[in-house]
Phi, psi and omega in degrees: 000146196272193186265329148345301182257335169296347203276281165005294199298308189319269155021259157328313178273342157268013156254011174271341181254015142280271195298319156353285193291001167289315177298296182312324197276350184283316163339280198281328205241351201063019198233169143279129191310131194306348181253338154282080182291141176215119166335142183250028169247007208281129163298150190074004223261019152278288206289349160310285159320311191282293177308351200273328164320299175287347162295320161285334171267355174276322175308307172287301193315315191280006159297328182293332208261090167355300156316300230216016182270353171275319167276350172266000172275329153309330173265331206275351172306296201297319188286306186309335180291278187266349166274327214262275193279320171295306189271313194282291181281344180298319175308336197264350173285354167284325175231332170243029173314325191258355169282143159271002159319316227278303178280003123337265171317330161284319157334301182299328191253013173258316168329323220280321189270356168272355180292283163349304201276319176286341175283313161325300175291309191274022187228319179284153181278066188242145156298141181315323161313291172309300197295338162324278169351283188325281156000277164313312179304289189329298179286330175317293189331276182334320180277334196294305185309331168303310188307275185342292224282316167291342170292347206249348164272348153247345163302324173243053200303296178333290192315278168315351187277316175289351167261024159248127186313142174280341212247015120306101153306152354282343175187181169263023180243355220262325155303339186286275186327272192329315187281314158330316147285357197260325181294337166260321171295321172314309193291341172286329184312322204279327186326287185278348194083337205292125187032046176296328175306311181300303162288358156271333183288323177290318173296326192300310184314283162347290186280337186283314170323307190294320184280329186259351187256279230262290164350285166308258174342340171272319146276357138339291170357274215235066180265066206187002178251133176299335204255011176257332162311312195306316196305311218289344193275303215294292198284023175281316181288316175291317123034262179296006198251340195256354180252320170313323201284311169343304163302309173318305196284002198240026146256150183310334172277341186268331164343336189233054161231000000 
């Protein structure tokens, strides 16, 4: 195996192992994960809830697996498209169009499904052309979110300030902002083409910083809370969705895309 498709393979497994652990928490809680809202008067919604754990964690394994990593990354596309941001968060833009959580909590979870849709292109058996494309939606998608995820970090600066270690120089207001930008340079990168490879290798760097400085200590905390499993699962999968595109981008045919 070259070093090419093993960095590729990593990749793909951690993001196969992110939505895994979104799925196990659904699991271990009876709940949906907090970016997937489902009214909690919705009939059924515990059994509801459990199958949709089992469906994510079966869906990563076979993300996990070569043979089968182009169609279960493919349903985890679809579920994520149209059940998780179109049916689930669409609604709530209906009543919370003016919160920015609200296109936030959608950013995260369309991330998971461009993740999904580029392991899908670059696994599956297309023409060179098709899977370009594909791809390419797969990085657009992706930067609109980047964009979200840096608006959201100066819409809620005091907040994000506050998930930054206090003992990190120069200060924390100062990392909310800064990552607020790191986050907005991504996303124009992925927009435009202009150095995207580079800026998906800085963000993939950037969110694993999010997973060991604020996440972790947070779920250290309270590890007994459903929404500090989700976060720290979500951002293993967007993790993993920002090291795939990487990888994407650094074959030669997706290069002029």
């Amino acid at each position: 195996m070259t070093a090419e498709k093993t960095t590729m393979a990593l990749g793909r497994r951690v993001y196969g192992l992110g939505v895994m652990a979104v799925g196990v928490a659904s699991l271990a809680f009876g709940d949906f994960d907090p970016g997937q809202p489902v009214a909690e008067h919705f009939p059924a919604r515990t059994a509801l809830a459990y199958a949709a754990g089992v469906f994510m964690v079966v869906a990563a394994a076979g993300v996990e697996w070569r043979r089968t990593a182009a169609w279960a990354a493919a349903a985890l596309t679809i579920y994520y498209t149209m059940f998780v941001v179109i049916l689930m968060n669409g609604r709530l833009l209906l009543t919370d169009y003016a919160v920015y959580v609200t296109y936030e909590n959608i950013a995260m979870q369309l991330a998971i499904a461009a993740g999904g849709l580029i392991i899908f292109a670059t696994t599956a058996r297309l023409d060179a052309a098709l899977a370009g494309r594909i791809t390419r939606l797969g990085r657009l998608t992706f930067g609109v979110c980047a964009l979200v995820f840096g608006g959201a970090h100066f819409a809620y600066l005091s907040y994000t300030a506050q998930m930054v270690p206090k003992w990190l120089p120069p200060s924390q207001v100062f990392w909310a902002g800064g990552t607020g930008v790191g986050f907005v340079a991504a996303g124009v990168a992925f927009l435009s083409g202009v150095q995207a490879r580079l800026a998906a290798i800085l963000l993939t760097v950037m969110l694993v910083s999010f997973g060991l400085l604020a996440n972790g200590p947070i779920l250290l905390a309270d590890h007994a809370s459903h929404f500090n499993w989700t976060e720290s699962a979500v951002n293993l999968a967007v993790v993993g969705a920002a090291w795939v595109l990487a990888d994407s981008l650094a074959r030669p045919n997706r290069q002029k895309n």
